[in-house]
Every structure is written in C-alpha cells, then in structure tokens.
Biopython code that builds the backbone (N, CA, C, O; Angstrom):
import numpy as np
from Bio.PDB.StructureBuilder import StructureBuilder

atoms = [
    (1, "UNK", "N", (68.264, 159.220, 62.615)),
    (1, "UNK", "CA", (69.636, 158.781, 62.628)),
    (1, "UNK", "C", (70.166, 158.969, 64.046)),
    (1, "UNK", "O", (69.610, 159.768, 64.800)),
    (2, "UNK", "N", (71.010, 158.401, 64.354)),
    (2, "UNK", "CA", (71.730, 158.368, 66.088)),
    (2, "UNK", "C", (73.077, 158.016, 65.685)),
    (2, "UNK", "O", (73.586, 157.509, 64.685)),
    (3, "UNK", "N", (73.572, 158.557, 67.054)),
    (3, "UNK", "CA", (75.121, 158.023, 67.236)),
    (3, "UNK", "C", (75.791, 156.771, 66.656)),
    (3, "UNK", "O", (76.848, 156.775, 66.026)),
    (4, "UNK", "N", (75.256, 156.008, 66.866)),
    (4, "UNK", "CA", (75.456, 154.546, 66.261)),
    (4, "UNK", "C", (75.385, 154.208, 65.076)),
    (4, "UNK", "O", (75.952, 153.211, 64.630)),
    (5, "UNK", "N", (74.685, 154.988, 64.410)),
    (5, "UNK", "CA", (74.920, 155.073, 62.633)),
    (5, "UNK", "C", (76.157, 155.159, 61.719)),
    (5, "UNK", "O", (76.443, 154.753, 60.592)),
    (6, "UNK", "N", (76.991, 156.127, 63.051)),
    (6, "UNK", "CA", (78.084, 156.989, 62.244)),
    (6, "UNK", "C", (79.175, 155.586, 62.690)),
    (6, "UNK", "O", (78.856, 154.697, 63.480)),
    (7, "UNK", "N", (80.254, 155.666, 62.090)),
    (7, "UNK", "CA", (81.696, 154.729, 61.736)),
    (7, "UNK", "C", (82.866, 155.666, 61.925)),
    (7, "UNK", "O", (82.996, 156.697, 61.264)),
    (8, "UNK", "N", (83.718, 155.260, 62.866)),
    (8, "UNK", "CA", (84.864, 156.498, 62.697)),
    (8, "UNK", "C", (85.676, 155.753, 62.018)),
    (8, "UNK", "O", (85.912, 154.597, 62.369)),
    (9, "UNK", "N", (86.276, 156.365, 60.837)),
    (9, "UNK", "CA", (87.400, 155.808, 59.689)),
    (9, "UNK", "C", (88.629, 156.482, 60.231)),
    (9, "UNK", "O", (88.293, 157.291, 61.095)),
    (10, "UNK", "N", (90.053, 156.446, 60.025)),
    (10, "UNK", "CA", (91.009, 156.968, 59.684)),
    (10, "UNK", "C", (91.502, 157.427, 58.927)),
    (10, "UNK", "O", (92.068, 156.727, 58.088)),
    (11, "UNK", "N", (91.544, 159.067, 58.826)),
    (11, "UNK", "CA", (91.694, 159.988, 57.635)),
    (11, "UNK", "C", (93.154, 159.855, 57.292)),
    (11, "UNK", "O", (93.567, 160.493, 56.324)),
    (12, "UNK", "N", (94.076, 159.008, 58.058)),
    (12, "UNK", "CA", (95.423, 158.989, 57.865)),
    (12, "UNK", "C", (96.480, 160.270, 57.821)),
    (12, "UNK", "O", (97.568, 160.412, 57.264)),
    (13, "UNK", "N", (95.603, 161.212, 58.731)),
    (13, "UNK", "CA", (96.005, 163.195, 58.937)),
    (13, "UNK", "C", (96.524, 163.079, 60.614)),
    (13, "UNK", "O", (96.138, 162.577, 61.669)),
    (14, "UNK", "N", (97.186, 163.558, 60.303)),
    (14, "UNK", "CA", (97.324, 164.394, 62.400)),
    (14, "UNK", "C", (96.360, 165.624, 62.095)),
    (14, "UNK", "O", (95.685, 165.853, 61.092)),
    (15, "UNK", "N", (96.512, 166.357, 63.303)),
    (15, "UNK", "CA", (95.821, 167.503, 63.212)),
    (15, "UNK", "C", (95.762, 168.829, 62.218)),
    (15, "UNK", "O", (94.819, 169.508, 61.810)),
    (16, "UNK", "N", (97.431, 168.900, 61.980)),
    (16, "UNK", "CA", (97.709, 170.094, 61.140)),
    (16, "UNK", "C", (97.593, 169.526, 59.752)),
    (16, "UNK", "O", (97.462, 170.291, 58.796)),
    (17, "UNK", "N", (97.642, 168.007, 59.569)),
    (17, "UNK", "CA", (97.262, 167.549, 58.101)),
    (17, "UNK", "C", (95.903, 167.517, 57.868)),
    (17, "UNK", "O", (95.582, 167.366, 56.689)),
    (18, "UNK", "N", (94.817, 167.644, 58.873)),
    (18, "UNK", "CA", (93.621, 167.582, 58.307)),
    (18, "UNK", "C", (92.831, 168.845, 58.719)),
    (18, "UNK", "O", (91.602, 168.823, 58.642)),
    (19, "UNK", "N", (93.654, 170.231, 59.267)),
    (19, "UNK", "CA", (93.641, 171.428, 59.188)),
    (19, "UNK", "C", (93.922, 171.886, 57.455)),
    (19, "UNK", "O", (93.154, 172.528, 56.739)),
    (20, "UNK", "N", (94.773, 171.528, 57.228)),
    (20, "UNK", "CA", (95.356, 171.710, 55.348)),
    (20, "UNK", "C", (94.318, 171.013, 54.586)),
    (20, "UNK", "O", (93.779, 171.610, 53.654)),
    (21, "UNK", "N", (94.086, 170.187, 54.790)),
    (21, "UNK", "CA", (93.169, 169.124, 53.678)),
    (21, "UNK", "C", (91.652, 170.071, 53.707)),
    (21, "UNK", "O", (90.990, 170.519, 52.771)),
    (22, "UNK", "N", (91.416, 170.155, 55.396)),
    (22, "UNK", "CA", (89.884, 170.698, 55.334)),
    (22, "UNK", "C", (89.876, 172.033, 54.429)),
    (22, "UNK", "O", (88.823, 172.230, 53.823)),
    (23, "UNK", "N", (91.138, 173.183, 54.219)),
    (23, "UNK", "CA", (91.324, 174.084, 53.685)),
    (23, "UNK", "C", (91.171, 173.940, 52.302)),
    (23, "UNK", "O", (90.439, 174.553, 51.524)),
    (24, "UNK", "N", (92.332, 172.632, 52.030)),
    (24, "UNK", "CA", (92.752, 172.302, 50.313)),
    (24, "UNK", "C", (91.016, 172.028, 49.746)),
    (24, "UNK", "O", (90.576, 172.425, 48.667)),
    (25, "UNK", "N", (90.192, 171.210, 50.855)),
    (25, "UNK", "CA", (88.931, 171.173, 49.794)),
    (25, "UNK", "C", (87.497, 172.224, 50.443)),
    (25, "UNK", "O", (86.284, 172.056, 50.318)),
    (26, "UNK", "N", (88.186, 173.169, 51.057)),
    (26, "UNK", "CA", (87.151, 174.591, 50.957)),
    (26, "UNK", "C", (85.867, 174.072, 52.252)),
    (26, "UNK", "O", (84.789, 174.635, 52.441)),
    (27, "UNK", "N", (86.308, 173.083, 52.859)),
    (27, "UNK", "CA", (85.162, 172.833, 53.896)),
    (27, "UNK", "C", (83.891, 172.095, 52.985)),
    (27, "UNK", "O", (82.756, 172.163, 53.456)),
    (28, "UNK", "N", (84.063, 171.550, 51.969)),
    (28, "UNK", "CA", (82.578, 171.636, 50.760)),
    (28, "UNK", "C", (82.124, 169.863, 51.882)),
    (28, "UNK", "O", (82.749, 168.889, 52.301)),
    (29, "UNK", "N", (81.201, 170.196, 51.898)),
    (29, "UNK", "CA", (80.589, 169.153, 52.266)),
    (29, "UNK", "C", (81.150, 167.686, 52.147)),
    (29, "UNK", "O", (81.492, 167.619, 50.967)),
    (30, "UNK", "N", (81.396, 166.606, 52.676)),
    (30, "UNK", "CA", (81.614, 165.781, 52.896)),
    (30, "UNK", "C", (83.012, 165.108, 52.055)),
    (30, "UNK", "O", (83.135, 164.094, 51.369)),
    (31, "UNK", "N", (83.858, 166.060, 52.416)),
    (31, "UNK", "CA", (85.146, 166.041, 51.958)),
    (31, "UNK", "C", (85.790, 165.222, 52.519)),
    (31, "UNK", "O", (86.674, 164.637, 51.894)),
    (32, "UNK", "N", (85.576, 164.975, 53.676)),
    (32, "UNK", "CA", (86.455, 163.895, 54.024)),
    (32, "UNK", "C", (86.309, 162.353, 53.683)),
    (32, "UNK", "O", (87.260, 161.571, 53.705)),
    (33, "UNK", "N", (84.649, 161.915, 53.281)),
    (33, "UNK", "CA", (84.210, 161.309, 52.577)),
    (33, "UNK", "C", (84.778, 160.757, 51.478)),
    (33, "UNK", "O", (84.675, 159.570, 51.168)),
    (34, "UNK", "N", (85.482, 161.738, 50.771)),
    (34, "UNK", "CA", (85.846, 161.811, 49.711)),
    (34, "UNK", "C", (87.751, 160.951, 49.657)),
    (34, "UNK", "O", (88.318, 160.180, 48.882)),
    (35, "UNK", "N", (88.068, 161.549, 50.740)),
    (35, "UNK", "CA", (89.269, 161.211, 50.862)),
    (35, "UNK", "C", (89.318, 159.827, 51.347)),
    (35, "UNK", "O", (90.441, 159.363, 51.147)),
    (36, "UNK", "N", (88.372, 158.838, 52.015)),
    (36, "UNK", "CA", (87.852, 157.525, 52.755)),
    (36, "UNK", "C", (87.957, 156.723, 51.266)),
    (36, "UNK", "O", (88.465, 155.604, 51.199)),
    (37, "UNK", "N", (87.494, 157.327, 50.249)),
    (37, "UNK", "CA", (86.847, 156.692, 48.669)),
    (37, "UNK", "C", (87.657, 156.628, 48.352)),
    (37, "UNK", "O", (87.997, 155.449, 48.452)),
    (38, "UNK", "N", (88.828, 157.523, 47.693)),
    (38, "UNK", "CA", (89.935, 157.871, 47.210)),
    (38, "UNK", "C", (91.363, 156.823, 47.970)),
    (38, "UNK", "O", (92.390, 156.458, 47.396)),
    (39, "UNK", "N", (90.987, 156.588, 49.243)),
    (39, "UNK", "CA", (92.070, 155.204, 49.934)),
    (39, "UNK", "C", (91.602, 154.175, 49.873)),
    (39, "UNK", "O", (92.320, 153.185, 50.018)),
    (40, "UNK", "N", (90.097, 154.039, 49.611)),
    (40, "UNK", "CA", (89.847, 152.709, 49.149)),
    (40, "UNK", "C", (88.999, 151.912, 50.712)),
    (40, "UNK", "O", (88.370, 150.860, 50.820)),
    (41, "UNK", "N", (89.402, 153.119, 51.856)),
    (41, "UNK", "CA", (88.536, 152.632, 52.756)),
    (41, "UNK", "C", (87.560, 152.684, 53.084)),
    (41, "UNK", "O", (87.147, 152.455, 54.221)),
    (42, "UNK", "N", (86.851, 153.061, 51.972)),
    (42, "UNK", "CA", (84.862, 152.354, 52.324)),
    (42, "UNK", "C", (84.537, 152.129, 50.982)),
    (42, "UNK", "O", (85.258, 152.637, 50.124)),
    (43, "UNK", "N", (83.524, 151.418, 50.640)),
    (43, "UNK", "CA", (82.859, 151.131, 49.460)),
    (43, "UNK", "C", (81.847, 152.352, 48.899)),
    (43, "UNK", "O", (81.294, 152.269, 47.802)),
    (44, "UNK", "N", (81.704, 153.359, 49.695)),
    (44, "UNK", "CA", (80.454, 154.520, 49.432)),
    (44, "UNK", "C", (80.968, 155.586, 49.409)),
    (44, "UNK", "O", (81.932, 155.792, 50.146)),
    (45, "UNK", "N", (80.546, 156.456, 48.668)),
    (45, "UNK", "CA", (81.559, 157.418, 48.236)),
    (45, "UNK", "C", (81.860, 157.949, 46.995)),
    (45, "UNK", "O", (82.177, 159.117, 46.771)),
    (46, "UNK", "N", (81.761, 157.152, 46.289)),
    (46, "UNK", "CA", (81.535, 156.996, 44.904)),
    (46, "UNK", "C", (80.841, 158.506, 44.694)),
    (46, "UNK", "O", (81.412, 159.586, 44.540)),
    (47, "UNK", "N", (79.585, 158.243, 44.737)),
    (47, "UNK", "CA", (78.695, 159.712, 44.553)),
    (47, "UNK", "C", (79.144, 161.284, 44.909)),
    (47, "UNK", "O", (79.179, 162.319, 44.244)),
    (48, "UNK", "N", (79.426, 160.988, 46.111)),
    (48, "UNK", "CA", (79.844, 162.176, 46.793)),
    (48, "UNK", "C", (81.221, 162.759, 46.281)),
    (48, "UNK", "O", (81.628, 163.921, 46.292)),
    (49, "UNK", "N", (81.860, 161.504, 45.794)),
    (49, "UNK", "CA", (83.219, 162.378, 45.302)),
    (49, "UNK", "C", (83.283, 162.855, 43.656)),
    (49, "UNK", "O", (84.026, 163.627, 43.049)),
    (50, "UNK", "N", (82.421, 162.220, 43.351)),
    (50, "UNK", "CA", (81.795, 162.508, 41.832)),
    (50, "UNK", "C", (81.560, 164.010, 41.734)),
    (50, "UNK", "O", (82.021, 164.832, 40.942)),
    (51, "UNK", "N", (80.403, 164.189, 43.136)),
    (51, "UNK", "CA", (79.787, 165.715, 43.424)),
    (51, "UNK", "C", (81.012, 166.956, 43.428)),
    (51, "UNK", "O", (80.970, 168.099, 42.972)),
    (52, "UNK", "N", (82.237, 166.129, 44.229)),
    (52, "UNK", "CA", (83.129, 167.208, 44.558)),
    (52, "UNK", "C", (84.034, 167.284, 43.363)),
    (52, "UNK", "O", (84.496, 168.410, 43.179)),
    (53, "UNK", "N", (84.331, 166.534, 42.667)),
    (53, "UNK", "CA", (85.043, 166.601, 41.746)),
    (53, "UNK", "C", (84.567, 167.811, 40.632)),
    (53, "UNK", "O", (85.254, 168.608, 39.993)),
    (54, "UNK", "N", (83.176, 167.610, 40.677)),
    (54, "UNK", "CA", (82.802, 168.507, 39.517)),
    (54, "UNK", "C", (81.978, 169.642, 40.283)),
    (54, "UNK", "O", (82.052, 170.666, 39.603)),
    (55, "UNK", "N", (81.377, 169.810, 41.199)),
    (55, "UNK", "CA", (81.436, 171.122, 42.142)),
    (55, "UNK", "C", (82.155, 172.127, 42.018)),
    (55, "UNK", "O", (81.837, 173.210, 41.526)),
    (56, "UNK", "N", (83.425, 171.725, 42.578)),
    (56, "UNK", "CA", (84.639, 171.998, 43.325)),
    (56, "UNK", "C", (84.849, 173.083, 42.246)),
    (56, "UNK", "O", (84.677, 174.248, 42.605)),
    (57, "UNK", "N", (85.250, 172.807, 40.790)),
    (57, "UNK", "CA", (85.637, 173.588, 39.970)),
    (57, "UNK", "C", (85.199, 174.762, 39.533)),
    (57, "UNK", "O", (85.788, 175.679, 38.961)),
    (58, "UNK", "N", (83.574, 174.568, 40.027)),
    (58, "UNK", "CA", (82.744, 175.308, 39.504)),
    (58, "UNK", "C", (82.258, 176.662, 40.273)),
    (58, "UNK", "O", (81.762, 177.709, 39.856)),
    (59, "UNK", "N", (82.679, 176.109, 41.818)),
    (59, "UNK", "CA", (82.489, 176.773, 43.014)),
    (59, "UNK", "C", (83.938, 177.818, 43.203)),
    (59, "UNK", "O", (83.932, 178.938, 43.714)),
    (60, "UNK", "N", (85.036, 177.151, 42.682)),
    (60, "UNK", "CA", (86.044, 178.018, 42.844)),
    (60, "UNK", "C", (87.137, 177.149, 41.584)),
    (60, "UNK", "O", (87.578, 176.003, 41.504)),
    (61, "UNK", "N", (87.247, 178.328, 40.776)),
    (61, "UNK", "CA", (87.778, 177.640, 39.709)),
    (61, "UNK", "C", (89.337, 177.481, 39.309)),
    (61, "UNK", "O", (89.965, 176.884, 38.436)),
    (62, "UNK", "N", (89.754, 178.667, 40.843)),
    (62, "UNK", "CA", (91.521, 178.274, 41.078)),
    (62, "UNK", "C", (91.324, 176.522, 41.090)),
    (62, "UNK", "O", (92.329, 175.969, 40.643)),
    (63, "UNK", "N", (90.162, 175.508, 41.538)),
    (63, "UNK", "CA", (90.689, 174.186, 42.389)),
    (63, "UNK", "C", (90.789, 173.747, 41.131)),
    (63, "UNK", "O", (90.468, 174.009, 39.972)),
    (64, "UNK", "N", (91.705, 172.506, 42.213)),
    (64, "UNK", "CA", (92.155, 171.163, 40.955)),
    (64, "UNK", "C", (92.299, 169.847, 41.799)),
    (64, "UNK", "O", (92.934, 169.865, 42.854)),
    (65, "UNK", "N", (91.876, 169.033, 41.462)),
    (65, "UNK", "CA", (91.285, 167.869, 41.653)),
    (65, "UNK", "C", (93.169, 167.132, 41.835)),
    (65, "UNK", "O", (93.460, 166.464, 42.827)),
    (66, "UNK", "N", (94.005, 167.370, 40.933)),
    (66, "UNK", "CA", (95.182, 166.705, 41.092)),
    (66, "UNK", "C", (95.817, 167.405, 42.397)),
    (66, "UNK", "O", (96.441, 166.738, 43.222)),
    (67, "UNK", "N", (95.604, 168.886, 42.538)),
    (67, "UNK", "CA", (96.125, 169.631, 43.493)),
    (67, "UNK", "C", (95.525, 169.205, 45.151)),
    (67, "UNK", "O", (96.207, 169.480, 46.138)),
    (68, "UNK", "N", (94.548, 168.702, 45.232)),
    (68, "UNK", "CA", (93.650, 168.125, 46.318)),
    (68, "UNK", "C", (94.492, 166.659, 46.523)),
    (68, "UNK", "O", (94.719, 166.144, 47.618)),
    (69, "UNK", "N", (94.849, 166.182, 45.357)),
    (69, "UNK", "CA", (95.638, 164.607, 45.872)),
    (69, "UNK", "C", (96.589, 164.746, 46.155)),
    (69, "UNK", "O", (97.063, 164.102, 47.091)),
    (70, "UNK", "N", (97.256, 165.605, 45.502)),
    (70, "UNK", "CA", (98.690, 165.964, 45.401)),
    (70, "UNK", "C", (99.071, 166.271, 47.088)),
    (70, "UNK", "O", (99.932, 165.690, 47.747)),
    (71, "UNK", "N", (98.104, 167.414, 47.565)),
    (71, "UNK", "CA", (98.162, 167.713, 49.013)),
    (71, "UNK", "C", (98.023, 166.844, 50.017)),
    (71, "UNK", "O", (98.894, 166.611, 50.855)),
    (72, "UNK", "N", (96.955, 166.350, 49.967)),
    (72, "UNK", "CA", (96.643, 164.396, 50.661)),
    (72, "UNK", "C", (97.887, 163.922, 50.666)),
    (72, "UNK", "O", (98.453, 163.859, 51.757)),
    (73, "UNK", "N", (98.638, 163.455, 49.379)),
    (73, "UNK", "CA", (99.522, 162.437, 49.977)),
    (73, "UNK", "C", (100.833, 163.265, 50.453)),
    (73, "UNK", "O", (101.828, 162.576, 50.679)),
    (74, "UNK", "N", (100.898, 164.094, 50.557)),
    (74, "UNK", "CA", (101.826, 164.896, 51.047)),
    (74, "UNK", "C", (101.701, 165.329, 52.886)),
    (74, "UNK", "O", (102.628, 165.594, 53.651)),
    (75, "UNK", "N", (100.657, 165.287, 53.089)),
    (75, "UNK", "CA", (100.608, 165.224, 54.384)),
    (75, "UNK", "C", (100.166, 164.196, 55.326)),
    (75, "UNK", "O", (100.053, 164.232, 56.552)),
    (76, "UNK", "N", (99.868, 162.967, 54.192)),
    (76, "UNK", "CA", (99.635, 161.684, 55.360)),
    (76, "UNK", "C", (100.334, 161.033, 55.960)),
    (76, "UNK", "O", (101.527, 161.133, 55.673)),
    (77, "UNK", "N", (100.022, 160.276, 56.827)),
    (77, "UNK", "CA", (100.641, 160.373, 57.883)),
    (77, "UNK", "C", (101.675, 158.762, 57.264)),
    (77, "UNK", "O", (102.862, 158.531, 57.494)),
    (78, "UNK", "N", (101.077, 158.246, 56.781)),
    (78, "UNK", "CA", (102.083, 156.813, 56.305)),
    (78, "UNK", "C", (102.963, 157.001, 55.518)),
    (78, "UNK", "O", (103.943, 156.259, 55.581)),
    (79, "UNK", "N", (102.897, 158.401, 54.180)),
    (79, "UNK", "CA", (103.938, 158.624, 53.788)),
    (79, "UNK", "C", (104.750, 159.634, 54.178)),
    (79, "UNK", "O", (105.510, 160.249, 53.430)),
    (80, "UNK", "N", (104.613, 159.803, 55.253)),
    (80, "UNK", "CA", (106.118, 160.596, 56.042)),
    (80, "UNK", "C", (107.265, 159.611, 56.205)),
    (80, "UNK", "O", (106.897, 158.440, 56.297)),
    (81, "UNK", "N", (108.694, 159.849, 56.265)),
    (81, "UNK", "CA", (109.819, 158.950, 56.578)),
    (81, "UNK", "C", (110.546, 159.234, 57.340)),
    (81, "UNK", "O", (111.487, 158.486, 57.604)),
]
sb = StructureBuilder()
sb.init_structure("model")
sb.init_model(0)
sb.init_chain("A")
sb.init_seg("    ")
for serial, (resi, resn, name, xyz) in enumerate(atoms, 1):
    if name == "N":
        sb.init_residue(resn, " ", resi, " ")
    sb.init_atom(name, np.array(xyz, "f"), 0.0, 1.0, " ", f" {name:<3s}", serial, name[0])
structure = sb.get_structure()
C-alpha cells in the first residue's frame, strides 16, 4: 500500500471537534471511518461500522451508539449557527 491509496475525506470537525469525537469513540480503530459511512460520504464502511457498533459496547459498556451521534452532530462544523 502507498501514499496514493489513501483519500482525504472531510470529517466535517475543527480540531477540538475531532479531539471530542476521537474521545466519544475511545480511539477504537477506524472510527473515523465510521463517521465518513454514517454522512453518507463513502460507499465503504458498512463493515467497519457494523464492527464498532457492536464492539464498542462490549469493550466499554458505559458506550452508546446514539450517544456517539448525538456528539457528532453537535460538534460539526455545518450545524453550528
């Protein structure tokens, strides 16, 4: 794999919003992935957020899957006013 493989998306975060998000989902592997799936901006993803969805709970069972969206749209950057 090389440089050229990778795609930079827009997580729709400033810095301190994707300081919170990386927190809200525990650093778990390809979380941000997850959040790309969840806006609808990539087609792949599917899997991986499947993984975190049911991981997540299992790994730490304070999480919640509504509490992870809930936080997302609260700190993105399009729905600020």
């Amino acid at each position: 794999m090389s440089i050229s493989d990778y795609q930079l998306c827009n997580l729709d975060l400033d810095y301190e919003g994707y300081t919170q998000m990386a927190l809200e989902g525990r650093v778990f592997n390809h979380w941000q992935q997850v959040l790309l799936y969840y806006m609808g901006d990539v087609d792949t993803g599917g899997s991986e957020t499947e993984t975190f969805k049911t991981e997540m709970p299992r790994i730490f069972p304070d999480w919640k899957w509504e509490n992870f969206i809930a936080r997302f749209e609260s700190v993105r950057l399009s729905n600020r006013k």
